[in-house]
Each structure stands twice: as C-alpha cells, then as structure tokens.
C-alpha positions in Angstrom: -65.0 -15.2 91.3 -66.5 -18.2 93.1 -64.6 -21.3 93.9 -65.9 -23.0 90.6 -64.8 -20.8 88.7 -61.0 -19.9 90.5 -57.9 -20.1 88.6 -55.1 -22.8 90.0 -52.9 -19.8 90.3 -55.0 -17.7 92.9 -54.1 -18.5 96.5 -57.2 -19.9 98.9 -57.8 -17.7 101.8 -57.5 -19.8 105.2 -61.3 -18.5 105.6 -61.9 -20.4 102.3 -60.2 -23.3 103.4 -62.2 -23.1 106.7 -65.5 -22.6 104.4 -64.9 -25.8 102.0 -63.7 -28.0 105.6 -67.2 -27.2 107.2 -69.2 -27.9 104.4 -67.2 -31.6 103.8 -69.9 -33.4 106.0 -72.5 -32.7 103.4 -70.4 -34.4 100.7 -70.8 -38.1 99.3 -69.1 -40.1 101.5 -66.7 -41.3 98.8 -66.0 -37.5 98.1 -65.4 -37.7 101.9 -62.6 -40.3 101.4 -61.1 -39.1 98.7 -60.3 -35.9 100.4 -59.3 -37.2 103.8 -56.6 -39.7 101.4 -55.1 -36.2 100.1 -54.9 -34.7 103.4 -53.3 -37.6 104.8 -50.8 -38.0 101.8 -50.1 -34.2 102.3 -49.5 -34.6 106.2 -47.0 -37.5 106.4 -45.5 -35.3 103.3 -44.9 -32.5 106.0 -43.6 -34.5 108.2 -41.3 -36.1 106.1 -42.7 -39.6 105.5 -41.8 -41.4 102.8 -44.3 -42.2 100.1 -46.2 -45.8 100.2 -48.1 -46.8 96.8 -51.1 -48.7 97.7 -51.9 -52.1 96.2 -53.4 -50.8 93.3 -50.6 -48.6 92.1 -48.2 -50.9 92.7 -50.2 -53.1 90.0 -50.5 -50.3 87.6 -47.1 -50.1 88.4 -46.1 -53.7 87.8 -48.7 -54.0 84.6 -47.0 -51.1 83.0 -43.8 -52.6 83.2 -44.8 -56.0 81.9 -45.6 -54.3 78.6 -43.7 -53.7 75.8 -43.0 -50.1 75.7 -44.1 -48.1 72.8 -42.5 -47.8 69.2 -41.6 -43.8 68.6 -44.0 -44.4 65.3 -46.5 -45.4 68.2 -45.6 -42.2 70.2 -45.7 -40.4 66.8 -49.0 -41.2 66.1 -50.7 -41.2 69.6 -49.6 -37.5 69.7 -51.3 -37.0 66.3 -54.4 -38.2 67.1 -54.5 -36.0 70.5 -53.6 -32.9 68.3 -56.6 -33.8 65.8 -59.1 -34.1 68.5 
C-alpha cells in the first residue's frame, strides 16, 4: 500500500521517513514550512520544552473566550445537524 493510501496505524519505516525527507525540496515552499513548524514543535517536545502558542492561537484563544459559550439546546442541535450530514 503506498503512502497515500497507509493507515494511521501502520508504523513508517525509517527508509520511508528517509524517502518522504529527500523528496521535501520538491514541495511548495509553504508545504516546506509547514512541515519544518511540526518538526520543530516535535523537537523542543523531546527535549522537554515547554509549549509556546504563537500569536495567532493565542487570539483564537482569547476570541473563544470572549464568547458566550454555547446553550446544551445549541450543543444539541449542532450535533444533530453533523449526524444528518
């Protein structure tokens, strides 16, 4: 089964993870980014660095708790109209 197609579940071979690294220059340079923000994340992670949110979850952060939060008839009804669709 090729990468497209792998299951979350199945382990990466370190020769994958070699492949997919060597073939990065070739992607979009905001692909590029994206994917050297994750590896970063995951380093200081390993090395026991605490998290930092970056301005713009820190936003998301503050908007969401300058709402109102949501009635449970709200909730209610959100849920139903995922479970229709």
């Amino acid at each position: 089964m090729g990468a497209a197609g792998r299951h979350r579940t199945e382990r990466v071979t370190k020769d994958e993870v070699k492949a997919v690294l060597e073939r990065v220059p070739t992607w979009p340079e905001d692909r590029q980014q994206e994917l050297a923000e994750i590896a970063l994340e995951i380093e200081a992670e390993l090395a026991g660095a605490e998290y930092e949110a970056t301005p713009d979850e820190l936003a998301a952060i503050d908007e969401g708790l300058s709402g109102e939060a949501a009635s449970e008839e709200e909730v209610d009804a959100a849920f139903a109209s995922f479970r229709k669709a």
